[in-house]
C-alpha positions in Angstrom: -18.0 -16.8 69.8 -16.5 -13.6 71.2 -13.6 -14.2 68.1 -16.3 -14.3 65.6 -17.5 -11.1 66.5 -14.8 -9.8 66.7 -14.0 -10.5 63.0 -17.3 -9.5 61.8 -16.9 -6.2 63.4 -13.3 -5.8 61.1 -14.9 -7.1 58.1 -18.1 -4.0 58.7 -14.9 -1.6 59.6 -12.6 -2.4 56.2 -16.4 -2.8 54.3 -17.0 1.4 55.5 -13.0 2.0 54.9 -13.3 0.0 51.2 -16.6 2.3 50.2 -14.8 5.4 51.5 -11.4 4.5 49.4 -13.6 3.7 46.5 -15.8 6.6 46.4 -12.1 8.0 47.0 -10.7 7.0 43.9 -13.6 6.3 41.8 -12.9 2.3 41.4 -16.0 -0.2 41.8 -16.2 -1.5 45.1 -16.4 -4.8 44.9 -12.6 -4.9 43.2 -11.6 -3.2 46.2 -13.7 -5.3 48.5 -11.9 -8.5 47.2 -9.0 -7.3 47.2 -9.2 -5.7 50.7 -10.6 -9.4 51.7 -7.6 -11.4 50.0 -5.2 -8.9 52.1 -6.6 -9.8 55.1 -6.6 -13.4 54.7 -3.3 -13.6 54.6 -3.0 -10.9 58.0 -0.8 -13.1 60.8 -3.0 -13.9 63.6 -5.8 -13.1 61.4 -8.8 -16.6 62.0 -9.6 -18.2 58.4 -12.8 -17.3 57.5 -14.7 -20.0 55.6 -17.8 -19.2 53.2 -20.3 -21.4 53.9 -21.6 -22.6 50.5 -25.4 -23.2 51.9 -25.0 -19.5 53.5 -24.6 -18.2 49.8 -27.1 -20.1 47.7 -29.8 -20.0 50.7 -29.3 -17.2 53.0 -27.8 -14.5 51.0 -29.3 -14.9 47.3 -32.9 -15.1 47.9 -32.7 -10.9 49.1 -30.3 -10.2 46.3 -32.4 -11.7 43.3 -35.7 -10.5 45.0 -34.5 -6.7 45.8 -33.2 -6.7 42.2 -36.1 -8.2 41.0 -38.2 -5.1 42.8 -36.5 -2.5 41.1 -36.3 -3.9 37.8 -39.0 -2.4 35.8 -41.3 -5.7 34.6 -42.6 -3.6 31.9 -38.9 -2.7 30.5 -37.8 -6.9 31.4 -41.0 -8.2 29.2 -39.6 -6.0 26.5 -36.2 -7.3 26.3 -37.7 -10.3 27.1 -35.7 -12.0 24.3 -32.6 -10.4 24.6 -32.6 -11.7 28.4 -33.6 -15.2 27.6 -30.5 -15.3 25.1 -28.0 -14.4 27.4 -29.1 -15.9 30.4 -30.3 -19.1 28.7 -28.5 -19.5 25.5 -25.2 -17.9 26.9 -24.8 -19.9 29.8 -25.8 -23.4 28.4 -23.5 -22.7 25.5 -20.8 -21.4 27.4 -21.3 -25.0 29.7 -21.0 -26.7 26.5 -17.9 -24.5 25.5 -16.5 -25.1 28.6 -17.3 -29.3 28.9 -15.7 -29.6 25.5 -12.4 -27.7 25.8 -11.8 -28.8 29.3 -12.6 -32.7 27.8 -10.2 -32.5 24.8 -7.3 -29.9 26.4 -7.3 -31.2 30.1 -8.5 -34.4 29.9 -11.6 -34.2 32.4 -14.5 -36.5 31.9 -17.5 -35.2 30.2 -19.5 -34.8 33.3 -16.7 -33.0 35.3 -16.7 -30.6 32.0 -20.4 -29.7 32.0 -20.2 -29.1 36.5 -17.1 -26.9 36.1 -19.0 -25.3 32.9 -21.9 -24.9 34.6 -20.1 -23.0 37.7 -18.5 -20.5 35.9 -21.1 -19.4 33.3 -23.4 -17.3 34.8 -22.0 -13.8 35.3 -22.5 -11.5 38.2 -24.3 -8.5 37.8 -23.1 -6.4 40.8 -19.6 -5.0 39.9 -20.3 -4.3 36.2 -23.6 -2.9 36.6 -22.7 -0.7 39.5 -19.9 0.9 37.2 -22.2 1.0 33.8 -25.1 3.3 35.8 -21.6 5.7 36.7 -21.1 5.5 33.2 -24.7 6.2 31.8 -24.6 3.8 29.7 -27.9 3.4 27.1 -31.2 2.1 29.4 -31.4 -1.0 27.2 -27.7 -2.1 27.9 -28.3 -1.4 31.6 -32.0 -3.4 31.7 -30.5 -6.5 29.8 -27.6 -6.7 32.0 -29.8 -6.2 35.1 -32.0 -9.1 33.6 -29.5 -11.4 32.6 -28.1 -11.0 36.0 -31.2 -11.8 37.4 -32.1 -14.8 35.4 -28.8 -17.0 34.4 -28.2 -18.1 38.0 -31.3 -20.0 38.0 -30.1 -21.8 34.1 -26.6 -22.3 35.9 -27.6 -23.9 39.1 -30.2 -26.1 37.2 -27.3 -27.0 34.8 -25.4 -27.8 37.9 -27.8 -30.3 39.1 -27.9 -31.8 36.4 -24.6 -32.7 36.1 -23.7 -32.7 39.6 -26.7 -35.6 39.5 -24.6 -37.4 36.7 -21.4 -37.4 38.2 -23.2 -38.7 41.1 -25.3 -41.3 39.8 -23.3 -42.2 37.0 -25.9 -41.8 34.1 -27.6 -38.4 32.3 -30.8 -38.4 30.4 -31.0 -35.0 28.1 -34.5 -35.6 26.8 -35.2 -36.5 30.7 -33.6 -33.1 31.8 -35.2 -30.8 29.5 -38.4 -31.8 30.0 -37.5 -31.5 33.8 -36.1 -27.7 33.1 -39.4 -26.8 31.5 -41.3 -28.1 34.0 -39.1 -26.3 36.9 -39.4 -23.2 35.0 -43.2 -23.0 34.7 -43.8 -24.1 38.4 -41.1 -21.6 39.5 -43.2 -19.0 38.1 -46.0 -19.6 39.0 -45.0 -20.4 42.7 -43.2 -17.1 42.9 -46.1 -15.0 41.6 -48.6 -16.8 44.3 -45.9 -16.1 46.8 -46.0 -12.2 45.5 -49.5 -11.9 45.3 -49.9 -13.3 49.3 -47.3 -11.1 50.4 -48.5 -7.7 49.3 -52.3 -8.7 50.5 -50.8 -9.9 53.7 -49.0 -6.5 54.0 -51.8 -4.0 53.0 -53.9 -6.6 55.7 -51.4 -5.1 58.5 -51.2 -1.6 57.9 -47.9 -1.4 60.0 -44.5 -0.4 58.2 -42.4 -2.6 61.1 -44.6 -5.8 60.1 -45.0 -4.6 56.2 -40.5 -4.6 56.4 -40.6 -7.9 58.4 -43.2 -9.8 55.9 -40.7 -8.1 53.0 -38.1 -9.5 54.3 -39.3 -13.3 54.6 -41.0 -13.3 50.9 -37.8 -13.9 49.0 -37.0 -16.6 51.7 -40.1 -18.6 50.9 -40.0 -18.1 47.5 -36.7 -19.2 47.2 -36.7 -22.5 50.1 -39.7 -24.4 49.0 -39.1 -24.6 45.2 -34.7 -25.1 46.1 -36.1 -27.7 48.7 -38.1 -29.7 45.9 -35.2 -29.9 43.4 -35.9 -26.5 41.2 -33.1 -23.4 41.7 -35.3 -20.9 43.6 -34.1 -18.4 41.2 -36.7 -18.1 39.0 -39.4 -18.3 41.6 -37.8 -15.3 43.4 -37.4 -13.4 40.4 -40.7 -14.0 39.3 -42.2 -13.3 42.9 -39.9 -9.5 43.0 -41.3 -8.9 39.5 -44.8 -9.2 40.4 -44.5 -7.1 43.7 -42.8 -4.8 41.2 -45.6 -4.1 39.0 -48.5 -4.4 41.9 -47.1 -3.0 44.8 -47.3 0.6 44.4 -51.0 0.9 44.9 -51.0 -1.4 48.1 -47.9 -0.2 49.9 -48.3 2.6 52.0 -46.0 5.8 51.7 -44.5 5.2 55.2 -43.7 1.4 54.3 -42.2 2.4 51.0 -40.2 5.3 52.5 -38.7 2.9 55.2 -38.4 0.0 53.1 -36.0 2.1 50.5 -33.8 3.4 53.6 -34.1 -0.9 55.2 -33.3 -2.4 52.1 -30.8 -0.4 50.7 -28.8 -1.0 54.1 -29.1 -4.8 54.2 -28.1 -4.8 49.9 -25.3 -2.6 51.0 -24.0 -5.1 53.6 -24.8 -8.3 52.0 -23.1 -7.4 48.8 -19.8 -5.9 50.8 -19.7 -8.9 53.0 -19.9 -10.9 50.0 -16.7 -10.1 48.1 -14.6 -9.7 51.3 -15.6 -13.2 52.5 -15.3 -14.0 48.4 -11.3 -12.5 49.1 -10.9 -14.3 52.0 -11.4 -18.1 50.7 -7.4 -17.2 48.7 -6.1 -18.6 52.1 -8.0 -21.7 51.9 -7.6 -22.2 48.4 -3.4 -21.3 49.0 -2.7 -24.2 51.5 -5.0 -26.9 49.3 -2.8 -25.9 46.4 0.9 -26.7 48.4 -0.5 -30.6 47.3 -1.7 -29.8 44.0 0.9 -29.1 41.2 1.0 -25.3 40.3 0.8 -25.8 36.4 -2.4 -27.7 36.4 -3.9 -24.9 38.3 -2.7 -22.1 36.0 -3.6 -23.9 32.9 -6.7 -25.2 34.0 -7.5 -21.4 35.0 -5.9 -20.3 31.6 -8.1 -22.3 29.3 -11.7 -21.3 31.5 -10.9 -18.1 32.0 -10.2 -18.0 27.6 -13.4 -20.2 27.0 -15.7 -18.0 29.1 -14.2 -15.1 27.7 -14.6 -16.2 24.2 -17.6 -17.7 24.7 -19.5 -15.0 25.6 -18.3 -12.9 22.2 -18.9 -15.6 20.2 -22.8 -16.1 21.5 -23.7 -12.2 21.3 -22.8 -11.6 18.1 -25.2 -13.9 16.2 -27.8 -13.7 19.0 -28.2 -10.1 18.5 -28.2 -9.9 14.5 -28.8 -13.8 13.7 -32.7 -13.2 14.8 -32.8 -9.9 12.4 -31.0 -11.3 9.8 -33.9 -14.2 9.4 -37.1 -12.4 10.9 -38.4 -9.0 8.6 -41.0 -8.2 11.3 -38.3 -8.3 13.8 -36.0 -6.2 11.7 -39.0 -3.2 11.6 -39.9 -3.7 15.0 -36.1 -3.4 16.5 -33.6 -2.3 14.3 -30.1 -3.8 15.1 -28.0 -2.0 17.4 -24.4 -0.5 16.8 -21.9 -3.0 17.3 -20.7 -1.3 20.3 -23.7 -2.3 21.9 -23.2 -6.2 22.2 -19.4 -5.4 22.4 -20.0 -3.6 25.7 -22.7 -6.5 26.8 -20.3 -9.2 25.8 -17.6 -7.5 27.8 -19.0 -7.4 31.4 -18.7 -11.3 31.5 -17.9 -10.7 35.4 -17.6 -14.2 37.6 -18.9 -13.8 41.1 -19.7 -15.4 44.7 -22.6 -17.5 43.5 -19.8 -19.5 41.2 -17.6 -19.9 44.0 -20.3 -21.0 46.7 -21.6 -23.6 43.8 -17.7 -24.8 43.5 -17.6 -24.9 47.2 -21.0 -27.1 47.8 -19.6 -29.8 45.8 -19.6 -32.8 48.1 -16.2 -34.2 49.3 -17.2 -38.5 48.5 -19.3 -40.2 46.0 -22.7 -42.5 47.4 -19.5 -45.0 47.0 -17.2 -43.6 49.5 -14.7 -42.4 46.9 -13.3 -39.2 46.6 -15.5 -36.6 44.5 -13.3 -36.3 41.2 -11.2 -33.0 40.7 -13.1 -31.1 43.4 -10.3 -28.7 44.2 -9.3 -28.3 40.8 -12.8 -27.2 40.4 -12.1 -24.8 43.4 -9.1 -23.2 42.3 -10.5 -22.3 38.6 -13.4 -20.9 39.7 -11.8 -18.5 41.9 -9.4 -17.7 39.3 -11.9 -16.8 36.9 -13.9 -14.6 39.6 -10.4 -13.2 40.6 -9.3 -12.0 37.3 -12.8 -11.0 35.7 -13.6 -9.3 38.5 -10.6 -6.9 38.4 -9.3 -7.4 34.6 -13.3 -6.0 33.9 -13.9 -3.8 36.3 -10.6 -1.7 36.0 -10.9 -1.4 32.3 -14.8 -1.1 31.4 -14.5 2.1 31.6 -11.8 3.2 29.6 -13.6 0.4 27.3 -16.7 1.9 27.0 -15.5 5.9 26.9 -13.5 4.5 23.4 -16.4 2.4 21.6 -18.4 5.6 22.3 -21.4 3.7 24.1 -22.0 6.4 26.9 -22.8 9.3 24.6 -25.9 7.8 23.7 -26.6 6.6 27.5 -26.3 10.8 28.4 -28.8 11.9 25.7 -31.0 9.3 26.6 -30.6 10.0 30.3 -31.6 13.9 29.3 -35.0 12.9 27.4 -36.1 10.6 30.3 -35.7 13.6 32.4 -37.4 15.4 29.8 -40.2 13.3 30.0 -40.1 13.4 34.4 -40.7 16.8 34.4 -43.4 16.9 31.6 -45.0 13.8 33.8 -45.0 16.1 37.1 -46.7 18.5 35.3 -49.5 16.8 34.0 -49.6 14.9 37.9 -50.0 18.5 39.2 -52.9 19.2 36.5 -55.0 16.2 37.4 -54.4 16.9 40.5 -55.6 20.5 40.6 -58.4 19.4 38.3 -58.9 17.1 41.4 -59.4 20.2 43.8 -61.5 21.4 41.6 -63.9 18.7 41.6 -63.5 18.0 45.3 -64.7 21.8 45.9 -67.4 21.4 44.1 -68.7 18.3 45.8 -67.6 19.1 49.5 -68.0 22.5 51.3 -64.6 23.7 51.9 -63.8 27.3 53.7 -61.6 29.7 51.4 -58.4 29.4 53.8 -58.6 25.6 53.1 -58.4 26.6 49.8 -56.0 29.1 49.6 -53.7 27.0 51.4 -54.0 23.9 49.4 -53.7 26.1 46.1 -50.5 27.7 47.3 -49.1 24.5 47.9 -49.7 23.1 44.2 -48.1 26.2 43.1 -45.1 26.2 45.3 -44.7 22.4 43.6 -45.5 23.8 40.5 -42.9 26.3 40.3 -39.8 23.7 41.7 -39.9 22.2 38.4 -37.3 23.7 35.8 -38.9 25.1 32.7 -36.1 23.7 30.8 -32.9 21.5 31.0 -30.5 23.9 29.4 -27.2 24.6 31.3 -27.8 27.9 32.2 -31.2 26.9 34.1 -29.3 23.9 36.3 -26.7 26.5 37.4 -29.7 28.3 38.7 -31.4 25.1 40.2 -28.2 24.2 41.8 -27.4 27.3 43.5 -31.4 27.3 45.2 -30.5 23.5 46.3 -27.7 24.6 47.8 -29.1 27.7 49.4 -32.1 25.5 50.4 -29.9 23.1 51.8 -28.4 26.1 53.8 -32.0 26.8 55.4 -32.4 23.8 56.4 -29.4 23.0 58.4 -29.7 27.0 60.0 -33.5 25.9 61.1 -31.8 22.3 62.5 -29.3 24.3 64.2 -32.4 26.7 65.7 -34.8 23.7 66.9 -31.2 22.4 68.6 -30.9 25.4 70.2 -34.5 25.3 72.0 -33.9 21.7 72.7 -30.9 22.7 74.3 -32.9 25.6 76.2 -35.0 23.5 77.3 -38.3 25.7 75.1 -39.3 22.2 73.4 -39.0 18.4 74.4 -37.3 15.5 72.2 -40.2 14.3 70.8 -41.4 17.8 69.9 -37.7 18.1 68.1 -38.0 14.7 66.5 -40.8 15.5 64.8 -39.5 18.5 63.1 -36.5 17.0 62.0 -38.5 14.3 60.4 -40.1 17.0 58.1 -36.7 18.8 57.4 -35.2 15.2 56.6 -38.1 14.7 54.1 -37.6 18.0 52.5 -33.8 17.6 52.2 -34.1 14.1 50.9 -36.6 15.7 48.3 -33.7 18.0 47.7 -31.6 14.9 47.0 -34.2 13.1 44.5 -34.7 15.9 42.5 -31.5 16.2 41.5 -30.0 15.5 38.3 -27.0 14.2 38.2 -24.4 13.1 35.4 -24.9 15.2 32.9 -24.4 18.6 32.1 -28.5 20.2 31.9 
């Protein structure tokens, strides 16, 4: 036990060393991470760490999908509804198909092998590329589909997965059977996860406490998740679903003090859970290197060669037609959403990134069949899904962005990133209006003394005047310098309240509650800030 510790505090040590070094050299994280985690599994005296498949697909992907589900905007998802169905529908069971059929007539792996290795690496991860298209301000629609797709095609892939896992196992498949069974674990999914939403926020407005409001936050995704997982569904969707609705109806029943905790809480456990993940991810290369001493080398690398090619191609050929097929045929569609440059899908087609949920899927594959025999090309099946994760991971993330600075893609991202903050500011305004049209009212209906007044009026005009009265370049110079000199204030008045603490003039708890209020007001600082591009 004290060994296991031990290692988990190096893996948080290199996780805070791999952000710095990132941040460092302005590389994704999670290449680093793997990378850092590979390195170490091949340390002398270093203990193998195994990934637990079960700790993957049930402990650590309920919070992912449901704290991605939160801050994906349900208004922006239903939108690009279609687009996100395409991909993480269409895309993944095509690229399965693609994958079953070259695997069949190149390799030489039955049907049913085909479709399980297919359906392990199809569904891309989200983290690495999407981390390094926000750096890249990419257009909003390219970041929400991605974001969606991410969110949605491991619930298609581990359904798929069944499926086929079920086939090998049993030795029959039924497609009419299964598609009616997909339907129906879509629409229960759904509706489970919004229940599941709906309960949680009415159980945490019920408790009025931000520790229990964080705890009951915390367990949603796990019961939305279990149960439907337990009955034979993915648990995907039903999280998804349940973060969606919690989305949209939460900010009227959370209080300010839950949601100002939650943001700092979950942010933390994201942070950890996704770092963890790619270094553990790294470390199965030990595993995977003493399996392959009795498993001859060129089966590996062509196996690896031809999925890696298929998923590659795959995903090019599917976003080409499904973004201008659909046009092409529908005139109402056509008005409604013109077709997009061609660097658009391009850039979509090129963040096909493999991640941990294919390599816990490869890695829950049973060792025996019901019959006692020996569960057909399971480490074949473990070697080429880490290959594919190994190379997409770092052939994508090192050169998106040189990728996406040539097609051109994040010029559009920055203008549109300077009329959404266009539109922030004018919607701050028109909050401070209602809400001095508010005041108004309220005086007229309550009796309130003219200091109350005064006070309350020179606050809405101190708030007022922080907004910029335009985003030209000359006016951020001027905003930046008063952050900075704010910023200055604030650590000289820290520095003061330290100094009667230390003088023994105020107690902690007097101090503590100060610094809460300069904290607030330099994390105010901080969020209204605009970053990455030049206003």
């Amino acid at each position: 036990m004290e060994a296991k510790f031990q290692t988990f505090l190096i893996l948080l040590a290199v996780l805070a060393g791999v952000a710095l070094a990132a941040r460092r050299f302005n590389v994704a994280p999670a290449i680093l991470l793997m990378l850092a985690g590979v390195g170490l599994a091949f340390v002398p005296g270093m203990p193998p760490v195994e990934l637990p498949p079960e700790l993957v697909l049930l402990m650590v992907l309920p919070p992912l999908i449901y704290s991605a589900s939160v801050a994906m905007s349900w208004r922006e998802f239903k939108k690009n509804l279609r687009p996100i169905v395409l991909l993480a529908v269409g895309a993944v069971i095509f690229t399965a198909a693609m994958v079953a059929a070259a695997t069949h007539y190149l390799i030489g792996l039955p049907w049913t092998v085909g479709f399980l290795l297919g359906a392990i690496v199809a569904p891309p991860d989200v983290v690495a590329p999407l981390a390094i298209a926000r750096r890249l301000h990419m257009p909003r629609r390219i970041l929400v589909i991605l974001e969606g797709e991410g969110l949605a095609n491991d619930a298609t892939a581990l359904i798929l997965y069944r499926f086929a896992l079920a086939a090998i196992m049993v030795g029959h498949f039924s497609l009419p059977l299964a598609a009616g069974e997909f339907l129906l674990i879509v629409a229960g999914e759904i509706a489970f996860g919004i229940g599941v939403g709906w309960l949680s926020l009415r159980a945490r407005k019920w408790s009025r406490d931000p520790q229990v409001e964080l705890t009951l936050s915390l367990i949603t995704p796990y019961v939305s998740y279990w149960l439907p997982e337990h009955v034979g569904g993915s648990g995907v969707i039903a999280t998804v679903a349940c973060g969606l609705y919690v989305s949209w109806n939460g900010p009227l029943l959370i209080s300010s003090a839950t949601r100002l905790q939650g943001i700092f809480f979950w942010d933390l456990v994201i942070y950890l859970i996704e770092g963890l993940l790619f270094l553990l991810t790294g470390f199965q290369m030990r595993a995977l290197y003493e399996k392959s001493k009795a498993f001859p080398l060129d089966d590996i690398l062509i196996a690896t060669a031809v999925v890696l090619v298929i998923v590659v191609i795959a995903r090019f050929a599917w976003l080409y037609p499904a973004t201008y097929l659909p046009r092409m045929l529908s005139k109402s569609l056509r008005e409604r959403d013109p077709s997009p440059p061609w660097q658009w899908p391009f850039t979509l087609a090129f963040t096909g990134v493999r991640g941990a949920v294919s390599l816990a899927a490869a890695l829950a594959l049973p060792f025996t069949l019901p019959s006692g025999e020996a569960f057909p090309y399971r480490d074949l099946i473990l070697f080429v899904a880490f290959g594919v994760i190994f190379v997409t991971l770092i052939g994508v993330g090192l050169t998106l962005p040189p990728v996406v600075r040539w097609l051109g893609v994040a010029e559009a991202g920055r203008s549109e990133h300077v009329s959404e903050h266009e539109a922030e500011i004018a919607a701050r305004r028109q909050a401070l209006d209602a809400a001095l049209k508010s005041l108004d009212a309220l005086t007229g209906e309550k009796e309130v003394s003219d200091e109350v007044m005064r006070l309350l009026r020179a606050r809405h005009e101190i708030r007022v005047n922080q907004l910029p009265d335009s985003l030209d370049p000359a006016h951020h110079d001027v905003s930046a310098a008063g952050t900075a000199l704010t910023r200055e204030l604030i650590a000289a008045e820290r520095k003061f309240i330290h100094n009667l603490l230390r003088d023994g003039e105020i107690t902690d708890e007097t101090r503590r509650r100060i610094e809460r209020d300069l904290d607030l007001e330099e994390a105010s600082l901080a969020n209204r800030e605009y970053r990455g591009t030049p206003l």
